[in-house]
VEXDREN-2710 file (C-alpha; in Angstrom, 1 decimal):
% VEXDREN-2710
k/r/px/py/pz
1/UNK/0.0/0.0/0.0
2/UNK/1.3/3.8/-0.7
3/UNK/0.7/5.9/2.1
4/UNK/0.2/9.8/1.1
5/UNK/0.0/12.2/3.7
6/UNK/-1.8/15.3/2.2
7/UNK/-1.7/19.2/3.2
8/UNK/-3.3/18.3/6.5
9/UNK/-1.3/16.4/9.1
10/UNK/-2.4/13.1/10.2
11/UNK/-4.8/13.0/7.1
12/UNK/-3.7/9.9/4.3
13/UNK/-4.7/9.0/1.6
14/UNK/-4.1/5.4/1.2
15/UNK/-3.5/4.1/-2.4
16/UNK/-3.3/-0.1/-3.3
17/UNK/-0.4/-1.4/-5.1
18/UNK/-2.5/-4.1/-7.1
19/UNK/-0.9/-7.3/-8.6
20/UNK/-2.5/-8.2/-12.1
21/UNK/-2.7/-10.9/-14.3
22/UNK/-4.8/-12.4/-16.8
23/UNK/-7.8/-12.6/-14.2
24/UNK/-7.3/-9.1/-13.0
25/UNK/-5.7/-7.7/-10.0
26/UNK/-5.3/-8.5/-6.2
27/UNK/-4.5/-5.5/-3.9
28/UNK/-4.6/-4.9/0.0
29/UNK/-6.6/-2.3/1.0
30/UNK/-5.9/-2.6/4.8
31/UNK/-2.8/-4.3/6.8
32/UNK/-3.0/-3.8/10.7
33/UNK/1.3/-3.9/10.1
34/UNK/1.9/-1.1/7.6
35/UNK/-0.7/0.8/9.3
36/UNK/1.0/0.7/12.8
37/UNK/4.2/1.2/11.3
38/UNK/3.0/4.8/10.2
39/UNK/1.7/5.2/13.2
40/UNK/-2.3/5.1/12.4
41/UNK/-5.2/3.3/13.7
42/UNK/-5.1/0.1/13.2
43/UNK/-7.6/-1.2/14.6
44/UNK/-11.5/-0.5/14.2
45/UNK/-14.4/-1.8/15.8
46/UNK/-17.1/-1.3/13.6
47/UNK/-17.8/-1.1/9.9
48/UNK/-20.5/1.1/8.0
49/UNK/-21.5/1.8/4.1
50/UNK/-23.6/4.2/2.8
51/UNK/-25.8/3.6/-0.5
52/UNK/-26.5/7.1/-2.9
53/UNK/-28.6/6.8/-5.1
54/UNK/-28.3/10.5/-7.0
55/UNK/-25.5/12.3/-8.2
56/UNK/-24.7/15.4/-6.2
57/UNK/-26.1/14.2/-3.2
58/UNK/-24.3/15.6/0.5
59/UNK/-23.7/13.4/3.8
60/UNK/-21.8/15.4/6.9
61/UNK/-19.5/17.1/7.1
62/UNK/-20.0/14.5/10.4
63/UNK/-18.0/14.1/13.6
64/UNK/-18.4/12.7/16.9
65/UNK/-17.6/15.1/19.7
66/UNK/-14.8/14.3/22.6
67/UNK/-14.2/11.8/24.2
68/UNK/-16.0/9.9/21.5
69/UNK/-14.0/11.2/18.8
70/UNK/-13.6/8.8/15.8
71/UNK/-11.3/7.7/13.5
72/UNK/-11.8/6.7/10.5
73/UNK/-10.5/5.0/6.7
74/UNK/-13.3/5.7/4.2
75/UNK/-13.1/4.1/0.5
76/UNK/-15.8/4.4/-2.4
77/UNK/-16.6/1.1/-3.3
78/UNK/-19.2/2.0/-6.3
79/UNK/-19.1/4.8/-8.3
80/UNK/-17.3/8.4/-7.5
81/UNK/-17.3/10.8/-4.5
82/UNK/-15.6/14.1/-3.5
83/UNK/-14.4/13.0/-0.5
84/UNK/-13.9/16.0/2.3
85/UNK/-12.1/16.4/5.8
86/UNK/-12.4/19.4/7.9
87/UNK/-9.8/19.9/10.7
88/UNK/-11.6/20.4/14.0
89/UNK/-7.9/20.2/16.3
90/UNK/-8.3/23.3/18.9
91/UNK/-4.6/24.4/18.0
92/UNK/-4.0/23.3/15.2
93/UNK/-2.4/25.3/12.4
94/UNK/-4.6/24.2/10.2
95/UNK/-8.1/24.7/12.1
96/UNK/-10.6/24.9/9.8
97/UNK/-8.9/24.0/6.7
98/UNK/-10.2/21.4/4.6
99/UNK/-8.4/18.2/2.0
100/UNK/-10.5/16.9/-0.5
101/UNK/-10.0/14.1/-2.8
102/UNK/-11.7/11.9/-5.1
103/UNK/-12.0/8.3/-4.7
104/UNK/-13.9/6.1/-6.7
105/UNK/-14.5/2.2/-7.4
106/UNK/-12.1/2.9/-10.1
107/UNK/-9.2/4.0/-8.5
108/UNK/-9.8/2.3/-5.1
109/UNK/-7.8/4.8/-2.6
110/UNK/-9.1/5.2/0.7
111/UNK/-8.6/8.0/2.8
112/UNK/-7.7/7.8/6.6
113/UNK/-9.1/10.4/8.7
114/UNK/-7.8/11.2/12.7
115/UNK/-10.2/11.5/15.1
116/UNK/-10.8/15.8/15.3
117/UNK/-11.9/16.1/11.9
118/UNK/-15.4/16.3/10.1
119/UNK/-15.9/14.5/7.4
120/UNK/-18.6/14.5/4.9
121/UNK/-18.8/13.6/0.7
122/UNK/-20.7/14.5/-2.6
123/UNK/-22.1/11.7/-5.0
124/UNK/-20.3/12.4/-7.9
125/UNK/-22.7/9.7/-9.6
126/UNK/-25.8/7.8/-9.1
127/UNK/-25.7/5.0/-7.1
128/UNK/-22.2/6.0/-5.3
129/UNK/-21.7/3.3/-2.3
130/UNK/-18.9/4.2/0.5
131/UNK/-17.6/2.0/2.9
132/UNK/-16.6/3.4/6.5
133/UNK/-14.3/1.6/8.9
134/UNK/-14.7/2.8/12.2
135/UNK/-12.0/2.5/15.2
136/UNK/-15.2/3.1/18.1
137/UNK/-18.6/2.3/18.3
138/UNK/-20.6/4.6/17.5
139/UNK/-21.9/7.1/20.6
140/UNK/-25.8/8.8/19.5
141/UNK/-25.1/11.6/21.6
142/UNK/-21.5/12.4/20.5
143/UNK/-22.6/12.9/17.1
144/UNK/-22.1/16.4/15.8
145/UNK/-21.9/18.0/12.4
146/UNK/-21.0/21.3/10.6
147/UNK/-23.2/22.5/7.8
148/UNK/-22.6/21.8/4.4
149/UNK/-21.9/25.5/3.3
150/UNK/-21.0/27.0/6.5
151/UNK/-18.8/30.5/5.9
152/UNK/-16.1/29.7/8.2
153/UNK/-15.1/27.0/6.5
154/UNK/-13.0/26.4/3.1
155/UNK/-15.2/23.4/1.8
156/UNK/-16.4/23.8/-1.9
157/UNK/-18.4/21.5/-3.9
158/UNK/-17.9/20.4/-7.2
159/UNK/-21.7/20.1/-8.0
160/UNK/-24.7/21.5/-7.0
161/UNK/-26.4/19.8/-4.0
162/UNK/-29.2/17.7/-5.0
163/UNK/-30.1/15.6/-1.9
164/UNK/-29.2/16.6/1.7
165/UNK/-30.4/15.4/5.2
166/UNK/-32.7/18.2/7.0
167/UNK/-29.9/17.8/9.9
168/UNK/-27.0/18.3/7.9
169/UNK/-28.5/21.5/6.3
170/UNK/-29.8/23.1/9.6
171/UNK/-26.5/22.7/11.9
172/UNK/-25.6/26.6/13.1
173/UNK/-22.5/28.4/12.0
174/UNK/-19.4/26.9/13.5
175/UNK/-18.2/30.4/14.7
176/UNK/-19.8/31.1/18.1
177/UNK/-20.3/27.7/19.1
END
């Protein structure tokens, strides 16, 4: 696997080295090992996937609030989505600043995301599917979001918004909170 640490520390994307042949290819997409010995996550207790049926549709920007903060390796299984993490890190230099990428059936990367980030995605085609591995169980009331197109944040979408949750389109500016 190629590990790719992008403009925000602690966030990977993590890319396959398949093997092919006259079948097709074999690739890991996850190795408790490599990912200890880049010091990530490597274990998770839960696994989740999401189904999306129309292009353009919105899910987060999600996280789970401390001490329930959650880790994450997220990977589109069907399909296309503009993948996005949003650095929530009191401190950090880069508060606020968001990494997207694009990850697709096609090129099967997967992007690791540290607990203290949001994280949300865009359909970038109809029936997009996304698979989430999880390193806590899920807590209902540690679950917290930012909204889609809040102001303080740098997040821009590469299509308009055709289906959204009523909670993820309702949560109040991050400033002031």
């Amino acid at each position: 696997m190629i590990f790719e640490e992008l403009a925000l520390p602690g966030l990977y994307r993590v890319a396959p080295e398949p093997h092919a042949d006259a079948r097709g290819l074999f690739a890991r997409t996850f190795c408790e090992d490599e990912f200890s010995r880049h010091g990530l996550t490597a274990r998770f207790a839960q696994s989740s996937v999401s189904f999306n049926a129309r292009r353009g549709t919105v899910r987060g920007l999600h996280f789970a609030k401390n001490p329930h903060a959650e880790t994450k390796l997220v990977r589109c299984t069907g399909g296309a989505i503009h993948d996005v993490a949003v650095d929530l890190r009191p401190g950090s230099p880069t508060y606020l600043r968001s990494v997207s990428v694009r990850l697709s059936a096609e090129n099967r990367h997967a992007l690791y995301i540290p607990a203290g980030f949001a994280h949300g995605f865009q359909a970038l085609s109809d029936g997009a599917e996304v698979l989430y591995m999880i390193d806590r169980p899920f807590v209902v009331g540690a679950a917290d979001g930012l909204r889609w197109d809040d102001p303080a944040l740098d997040v821009t979408w590469p299509e308009p918004v055709t289906v959204i949750a009523e909670r993820d389109s309702t949560y109040p500016d991050w400033t002031g909170r």
